[in-house]
C-alpha positions as CSV (number, residue, x, y, z in Angstrom):
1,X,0.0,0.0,0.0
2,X,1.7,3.4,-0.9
3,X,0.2,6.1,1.0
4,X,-0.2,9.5,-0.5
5,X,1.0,12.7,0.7
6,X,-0.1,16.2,0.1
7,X,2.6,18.6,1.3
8,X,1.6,22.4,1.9
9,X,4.1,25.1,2.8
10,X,4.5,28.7,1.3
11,X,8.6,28.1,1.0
12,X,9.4,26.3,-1.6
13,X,12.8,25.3,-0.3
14,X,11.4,23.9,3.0
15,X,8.6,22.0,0.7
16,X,11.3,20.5,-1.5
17,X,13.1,19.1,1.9
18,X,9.9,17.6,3.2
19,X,9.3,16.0,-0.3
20,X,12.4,14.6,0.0
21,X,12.2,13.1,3.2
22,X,9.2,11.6,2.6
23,X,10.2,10.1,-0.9
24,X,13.1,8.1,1.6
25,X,10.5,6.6,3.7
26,X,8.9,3.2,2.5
27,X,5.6,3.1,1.6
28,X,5.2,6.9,0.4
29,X,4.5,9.2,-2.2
30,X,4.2,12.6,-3.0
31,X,1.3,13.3,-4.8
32,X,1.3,16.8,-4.7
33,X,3.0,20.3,-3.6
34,X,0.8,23.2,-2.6
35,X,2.0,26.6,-1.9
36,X,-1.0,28.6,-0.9
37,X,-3.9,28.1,1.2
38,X,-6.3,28.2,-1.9
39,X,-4.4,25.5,-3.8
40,X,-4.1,23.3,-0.6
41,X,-7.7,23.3,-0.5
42,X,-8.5,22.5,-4.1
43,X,-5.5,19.6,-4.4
44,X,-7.1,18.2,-1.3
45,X,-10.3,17.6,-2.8
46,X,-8.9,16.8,-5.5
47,X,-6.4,14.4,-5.1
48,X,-7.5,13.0,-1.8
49,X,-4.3,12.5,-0.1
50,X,-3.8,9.9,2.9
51,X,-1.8,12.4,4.7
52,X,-0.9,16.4,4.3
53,X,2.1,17.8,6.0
54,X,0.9,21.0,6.9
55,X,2.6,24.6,7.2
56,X,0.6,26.9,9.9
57,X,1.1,29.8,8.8
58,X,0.7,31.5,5.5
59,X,0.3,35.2,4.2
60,X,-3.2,34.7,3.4
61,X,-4.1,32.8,7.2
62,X,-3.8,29.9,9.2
63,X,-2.9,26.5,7.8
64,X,-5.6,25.1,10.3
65,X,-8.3,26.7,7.8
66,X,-7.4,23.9,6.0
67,X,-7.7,21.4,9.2
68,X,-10.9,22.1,9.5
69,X,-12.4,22.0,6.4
70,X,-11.3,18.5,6.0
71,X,-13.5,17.5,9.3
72,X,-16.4,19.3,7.8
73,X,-16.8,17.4,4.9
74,X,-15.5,14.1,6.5
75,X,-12.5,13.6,4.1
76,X,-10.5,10.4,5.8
77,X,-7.3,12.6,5.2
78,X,-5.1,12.5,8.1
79,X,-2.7,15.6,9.1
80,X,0.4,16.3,10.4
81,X,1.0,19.9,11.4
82,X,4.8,21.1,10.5
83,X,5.6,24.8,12.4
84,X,8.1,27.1,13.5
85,X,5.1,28.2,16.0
86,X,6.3,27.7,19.6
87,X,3.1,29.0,21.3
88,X,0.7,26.4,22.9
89,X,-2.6,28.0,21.4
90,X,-1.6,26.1,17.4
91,X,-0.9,23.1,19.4
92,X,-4.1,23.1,21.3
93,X,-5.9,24.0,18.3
94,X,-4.3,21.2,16.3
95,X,-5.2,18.4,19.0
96,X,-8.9,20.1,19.1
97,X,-8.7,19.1,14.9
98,X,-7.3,16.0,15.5
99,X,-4.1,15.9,13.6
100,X,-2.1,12.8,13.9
101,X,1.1,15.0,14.7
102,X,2.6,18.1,15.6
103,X,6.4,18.9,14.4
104,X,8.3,22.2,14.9
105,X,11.0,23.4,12.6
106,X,13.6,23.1,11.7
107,X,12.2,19.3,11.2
108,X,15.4,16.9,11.8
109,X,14.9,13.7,9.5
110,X,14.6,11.3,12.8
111,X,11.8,12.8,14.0
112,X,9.9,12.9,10.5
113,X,10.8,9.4,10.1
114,X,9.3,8.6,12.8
115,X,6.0,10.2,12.4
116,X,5.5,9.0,9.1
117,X,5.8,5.4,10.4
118,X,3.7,5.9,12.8
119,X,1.2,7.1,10.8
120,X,2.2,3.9,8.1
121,X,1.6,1.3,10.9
122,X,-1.9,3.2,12.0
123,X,-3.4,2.7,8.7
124,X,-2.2,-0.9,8.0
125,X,-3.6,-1.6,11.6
126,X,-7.1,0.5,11.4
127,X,-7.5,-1.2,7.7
128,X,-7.0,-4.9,8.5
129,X,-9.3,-4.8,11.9
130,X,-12.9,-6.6,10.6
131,X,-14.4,-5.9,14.4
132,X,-13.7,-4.2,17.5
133,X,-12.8,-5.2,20.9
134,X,-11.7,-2.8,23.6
135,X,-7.9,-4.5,22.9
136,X,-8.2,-3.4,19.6
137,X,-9.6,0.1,20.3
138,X,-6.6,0.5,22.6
139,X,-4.3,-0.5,20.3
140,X,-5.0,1.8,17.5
141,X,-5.6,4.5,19.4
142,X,-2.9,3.9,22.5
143,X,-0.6,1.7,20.2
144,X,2.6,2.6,22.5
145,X,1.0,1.9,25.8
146,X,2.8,-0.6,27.9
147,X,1.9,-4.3,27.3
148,X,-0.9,-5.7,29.3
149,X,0.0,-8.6,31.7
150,X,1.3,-11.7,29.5
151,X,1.8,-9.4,26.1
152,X,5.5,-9.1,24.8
153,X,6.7,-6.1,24.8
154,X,7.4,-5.4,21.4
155,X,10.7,-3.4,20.1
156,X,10.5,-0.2,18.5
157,X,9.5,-0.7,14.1
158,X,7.6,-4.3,15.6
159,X,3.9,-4.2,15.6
160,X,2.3,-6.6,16.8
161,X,-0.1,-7.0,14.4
162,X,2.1,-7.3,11.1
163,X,4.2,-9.2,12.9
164,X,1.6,-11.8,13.5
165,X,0.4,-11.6,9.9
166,X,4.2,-12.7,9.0
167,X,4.0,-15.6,11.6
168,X,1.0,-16.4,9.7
169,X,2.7,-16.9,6.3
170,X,4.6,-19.7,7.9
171,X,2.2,-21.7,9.7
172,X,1.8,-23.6,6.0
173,X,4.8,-25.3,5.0
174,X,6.9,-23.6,2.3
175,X,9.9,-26.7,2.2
176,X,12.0,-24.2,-0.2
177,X,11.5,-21.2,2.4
178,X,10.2,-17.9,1.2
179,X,12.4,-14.7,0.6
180,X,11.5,-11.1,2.1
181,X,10.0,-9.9,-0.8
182,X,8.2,-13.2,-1.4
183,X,6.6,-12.4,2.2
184,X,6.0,-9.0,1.7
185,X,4.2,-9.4,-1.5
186,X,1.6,-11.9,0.7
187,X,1.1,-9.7,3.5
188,X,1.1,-6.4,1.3
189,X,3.9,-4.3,2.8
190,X,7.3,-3.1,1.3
191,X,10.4,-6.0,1.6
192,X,12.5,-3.7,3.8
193,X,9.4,-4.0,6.4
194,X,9.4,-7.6,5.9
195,X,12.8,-8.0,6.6
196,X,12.7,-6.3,9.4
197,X,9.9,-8.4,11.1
198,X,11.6,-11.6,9.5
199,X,15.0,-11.2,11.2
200,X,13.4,-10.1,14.6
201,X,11.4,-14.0,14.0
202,X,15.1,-15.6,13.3
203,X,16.4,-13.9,16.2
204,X,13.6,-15.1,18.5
205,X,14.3,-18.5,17.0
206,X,11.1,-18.9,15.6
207,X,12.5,-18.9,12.1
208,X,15.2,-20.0,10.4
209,X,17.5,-18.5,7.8
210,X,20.2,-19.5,4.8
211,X,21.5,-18.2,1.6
212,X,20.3,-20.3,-0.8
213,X,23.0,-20.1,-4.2
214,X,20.8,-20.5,-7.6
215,X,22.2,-20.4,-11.0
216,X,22.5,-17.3,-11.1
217,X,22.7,-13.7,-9.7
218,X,24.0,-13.1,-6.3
219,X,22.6,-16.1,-3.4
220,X,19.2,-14.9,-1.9
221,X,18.6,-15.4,1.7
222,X,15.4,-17.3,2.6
223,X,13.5,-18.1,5.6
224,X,11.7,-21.3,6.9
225,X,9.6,-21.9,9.6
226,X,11.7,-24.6,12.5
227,X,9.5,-27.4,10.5
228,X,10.4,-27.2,7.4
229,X,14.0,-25.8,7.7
230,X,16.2,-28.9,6.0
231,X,18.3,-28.9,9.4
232,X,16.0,-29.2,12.1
């Protein structure tokens, strides 16, 4: 899933930065640069972004014009909020519009990084739940509160949900073993993610891991579930 991001700023320099952050984080796009309040609010409609990064303030108002007139008409656009303003009345108005995040500039790549994947691994949670529970209210909206009694505590980039979708890809038994991107293509996320999760698995000793040498081409390293790996 490649989400779409609508950035908004009035500097063209410090738009060009954000789209270039953004285009190094997996799973993003930029769909669109706006640099006035009236073209944020027509490319919005328009192109119906998953998320706009959002300056506060331009010559012609307040970047939260824009805030609100997404919760008006009920657009499932989410917003981060990217300003040099160090007063707590934006920040108070921004959690009052619900945006997903609040950054102040200068914006150090980290802490972009960081939101962004946030944001990545709330929509691949709030799209794959069929029901709700209370557990599953808490996590999406709580999803960093500490683990309830008999819950791993997951490291930072594992959530438990995707991580359960990859233990799920092994429960059937793949005798050749399955490579990153062959996992990431089942559960629908990008092969660095998969990775990520599938090494954390190997390190738990849940799966196992070679380099398999074809014909060809540089050896590929595949993973197996304890089963099927050819030495257990």
């Amino acid at each position: 899933m490649m989400l779409q991001i609508l950035i908004v700023d009035d500097d063209p320099q410090i738009a060009e930065i954000h789209q270039h952050f953004a285009e190094k984080i997996e799973g993003f796009a930029v769909c669109g640069i706006a640099g006035t309040l009236e073209d944020a609010e027509k490319m919005s409609a328009l192109l119906q972004p998953d998320l706009i990064l959002l300056d506060l303030y331009f010559p012609e108002g307040k970047g939260t014009e824009i805030l609100w007139n997404l919760r008006a008409r009920h657009q499932a656009t989410d917003v981060i909020l990217i300003t040099a303003a160090k007063e707590l009345e934006p920040l108070q108005e921004a959690i009052h519009g619900g945006v997903f995040d609040y950054i102040l500039k200068p914006v150090m790549f980290q802490r972009f990084k960081e939101a962004l994947e946030r944001f990545r691994d709330y929509r691949l949670r709030i799209t794959a739940e069929a029901t709700l529970d209370q557990h599953t209210v808490d996590r999406l909206l709580h999803p960093y509160k500490s683990a309830t009694a008999g819950e791993p505590i997951l490291p930072k980039g594992i959530d438990a949900l995707t991580l359960k979708k990859i233990q799920a890809v092994f429960v059937q038994p793949h005798p050749q073993g399955l490579s990153a991107e062959e996992v990431a293509g089942t559960i629908g996320a990008g092969r660095t993610t998969a990775r990520r999760y599938l090494e954390y698995l190997v390190a738990h000793d849940e799966l196992a891991a070679e380099l398999v040498y074809g014909t060809v081409g540089r050896p590929e390293r595949r993973y197996f579930s304890k089963q099927a790996h050819p030495s257990a």
